[in-house]
SEGU-9049 format. One record per residue (C-alpha): x, y, z; residue number from 1. Coordinates in nm, 3 decimals, always signed. Each point is the difference from the previous one (the first is absolute). Last residue first. Layout:
N
X Y Z i
X Y Z NUM $
...
***
This chain:
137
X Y Z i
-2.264 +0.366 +0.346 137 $
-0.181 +0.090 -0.356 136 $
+0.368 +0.190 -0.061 135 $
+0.180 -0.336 -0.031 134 $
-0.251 -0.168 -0.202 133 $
+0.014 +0.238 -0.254 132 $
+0.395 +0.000 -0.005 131 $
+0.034 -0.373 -0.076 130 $
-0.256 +0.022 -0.259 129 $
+0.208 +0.285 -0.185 128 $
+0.341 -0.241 +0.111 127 $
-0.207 -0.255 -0.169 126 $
-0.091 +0.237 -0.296 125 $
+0.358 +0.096 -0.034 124 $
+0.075 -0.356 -0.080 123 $
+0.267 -0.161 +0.235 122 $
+0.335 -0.139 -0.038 121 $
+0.200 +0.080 +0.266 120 $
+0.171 +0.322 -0.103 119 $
-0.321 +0.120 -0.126 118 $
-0.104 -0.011 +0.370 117 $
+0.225 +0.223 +0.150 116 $
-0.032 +0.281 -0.302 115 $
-0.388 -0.078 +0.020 114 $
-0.033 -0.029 +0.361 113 $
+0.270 +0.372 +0.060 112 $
-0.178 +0.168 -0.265 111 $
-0.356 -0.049 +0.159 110 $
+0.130 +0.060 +0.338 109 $
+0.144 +0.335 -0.084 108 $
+0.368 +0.068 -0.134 107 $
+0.266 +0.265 +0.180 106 $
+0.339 -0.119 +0.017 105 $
+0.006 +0.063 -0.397 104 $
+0.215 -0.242 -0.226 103 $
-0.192 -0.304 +0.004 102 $
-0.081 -0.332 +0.227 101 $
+0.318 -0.142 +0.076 100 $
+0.283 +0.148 -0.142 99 $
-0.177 +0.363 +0.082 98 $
-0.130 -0.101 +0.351 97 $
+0.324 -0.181 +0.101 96 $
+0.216 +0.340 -0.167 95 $
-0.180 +0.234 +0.203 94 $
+0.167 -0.148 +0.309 93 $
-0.264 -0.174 +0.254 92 $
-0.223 +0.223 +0.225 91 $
-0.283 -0.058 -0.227 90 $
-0.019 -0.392 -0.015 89 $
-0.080 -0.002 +0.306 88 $
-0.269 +0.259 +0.015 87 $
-0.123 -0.185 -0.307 86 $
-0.052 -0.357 +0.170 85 $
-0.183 +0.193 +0.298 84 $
-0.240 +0.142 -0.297 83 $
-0.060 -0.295 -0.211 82 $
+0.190 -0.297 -0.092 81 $
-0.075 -0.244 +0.284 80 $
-0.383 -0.031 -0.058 79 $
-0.003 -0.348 -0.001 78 $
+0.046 -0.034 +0.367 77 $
+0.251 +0.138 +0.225 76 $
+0.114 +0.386 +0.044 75 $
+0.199 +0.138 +0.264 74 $
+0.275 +0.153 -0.214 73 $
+0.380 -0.139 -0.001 72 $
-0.010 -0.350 -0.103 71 $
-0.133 +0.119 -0.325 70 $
+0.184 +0.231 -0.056 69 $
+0.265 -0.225 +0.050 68 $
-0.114 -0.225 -0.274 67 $
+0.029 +0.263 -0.260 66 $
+0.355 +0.057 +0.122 65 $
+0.047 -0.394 -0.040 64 $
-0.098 +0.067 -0.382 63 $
+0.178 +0.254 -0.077 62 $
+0.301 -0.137 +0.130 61 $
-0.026 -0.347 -0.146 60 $
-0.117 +0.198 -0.331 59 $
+0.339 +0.146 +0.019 58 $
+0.204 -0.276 +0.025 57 $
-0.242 -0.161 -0.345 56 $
-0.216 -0.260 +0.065 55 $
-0.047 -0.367 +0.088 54 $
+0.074 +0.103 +0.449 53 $
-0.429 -0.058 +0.005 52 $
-0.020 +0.198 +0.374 51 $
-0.189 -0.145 +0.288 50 $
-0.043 +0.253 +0.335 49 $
-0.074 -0.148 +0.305 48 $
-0.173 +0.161 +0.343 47 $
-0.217 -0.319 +0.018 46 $
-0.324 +0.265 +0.030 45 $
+0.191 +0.240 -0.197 44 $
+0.022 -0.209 -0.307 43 $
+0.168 +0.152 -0.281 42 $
+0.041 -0.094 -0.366 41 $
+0.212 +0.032 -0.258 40 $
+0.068 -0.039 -0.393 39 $
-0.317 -0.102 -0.200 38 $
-0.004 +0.069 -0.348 37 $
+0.001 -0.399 -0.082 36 $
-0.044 -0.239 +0.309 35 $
+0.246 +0.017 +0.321 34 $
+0.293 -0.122 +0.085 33 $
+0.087 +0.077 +0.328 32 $
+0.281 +0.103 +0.189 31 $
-0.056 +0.073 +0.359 30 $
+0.067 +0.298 +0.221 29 $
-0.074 +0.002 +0.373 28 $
-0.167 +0.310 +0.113 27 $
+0.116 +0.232 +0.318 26 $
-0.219 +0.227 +0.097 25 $
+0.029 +0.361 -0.248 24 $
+0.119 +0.282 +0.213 23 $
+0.371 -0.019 -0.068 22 $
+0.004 +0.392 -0.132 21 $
-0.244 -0.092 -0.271 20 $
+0.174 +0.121 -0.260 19 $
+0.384 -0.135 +0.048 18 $
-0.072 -0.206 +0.298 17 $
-0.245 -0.242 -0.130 16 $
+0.147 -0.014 -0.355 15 $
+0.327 -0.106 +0.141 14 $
-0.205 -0.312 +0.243 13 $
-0.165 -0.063 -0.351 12 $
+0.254 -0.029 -0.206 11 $
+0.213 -0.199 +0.260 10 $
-0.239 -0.199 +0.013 9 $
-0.033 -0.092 -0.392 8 $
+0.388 -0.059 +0.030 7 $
-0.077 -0.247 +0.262 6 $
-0.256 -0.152 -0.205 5 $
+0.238 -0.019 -0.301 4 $
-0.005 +0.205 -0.299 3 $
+0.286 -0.110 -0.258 2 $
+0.073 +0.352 -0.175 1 $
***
C-alpha cells in the first residue's frame, strides 16, 4: 500500500474510535523518515504523531497503534513506556501484544524493555542500566 498522510489520518481517527471509543484528541499524522530501527514517534505537547511509512502494511499498523498508546495515557517525559504506557497497551486485541512484544498478554517491565528494546538495537546491559536507573527514582 502507498501510505499517504491522509491515509495515515484516517488510521488514526479509525483507531480512535474503534478502542478508544473517540477519546484520544485529535493528532495530526506526519510521515517521517526516521534513522535505522526507529519507526514512530509521538508528541503530545504538539499533539502529532510521525510514522516512518518504509515498512511493511502491517508494521504501519503496528506501529501507529504503538503511537496511540502513547497519545492516550497521561504520561510525558522520558519515562513514557512504563505503567500508563502498559494500561494502554493492555486493552488492545491479544494479537497487538503477541505480534508485537510476545505471545502472552501478561509480561513484566523487565520483559516488556528487553523485548521492546531488542527490537531497537540495544544491549541487554543498557536496557539492565536503563532499568536501574528507573527504579532509583
Amino acid at each position: 500500500m502507498k501510505w499517504t498522510e491522509a491515509l495515515l489520518q484516517r488510521l488514526f481517527r479509525y483507531y480512535n474510535t474503534r478502542y478508544w471509543q473517540g477519546k484520544l484528541p485529535e493528532y495530526r499524522v506526519l510521515i517521517k523518515r526516521f534513522p535505522a530501527k526507529k519507526y514512530g514517534d509521538c508528541s503530545k505537547q504538539r499533539r502529532v504523531i510521525r510514522i516512518d511509512v518504509r515498512q511493511s502494511d502491517r508494521d504501519v499498523r503496528e506501529t501507529m497503534l504503538h503511537e496511540c498508546c502513547h497519545a492516550a495515557h497521561p504520561w510525558i517525559g522520558k519515562d513514557h513506556h512504563g505503567g500508563p504506557f502498559f494500561r494502554e497497551v493492555y486493552k488492545l486485541p491479544e494479537w497487538f501484544i503477541a505480534r508485537t512484544w510476545r505471545t502472552e498478554v501478561q509480561m513484566t517491565e523487565r520483559e516488556y524493555f528487553m523485548a521492546h528494546w531488542r527490537r531497537y538495537g540495544r544491549s541487554q546491559a543498557k536496557v539492565a542500566e536503563m532499568l536501574a536507573k528507573r527504579r532509583k527514582k
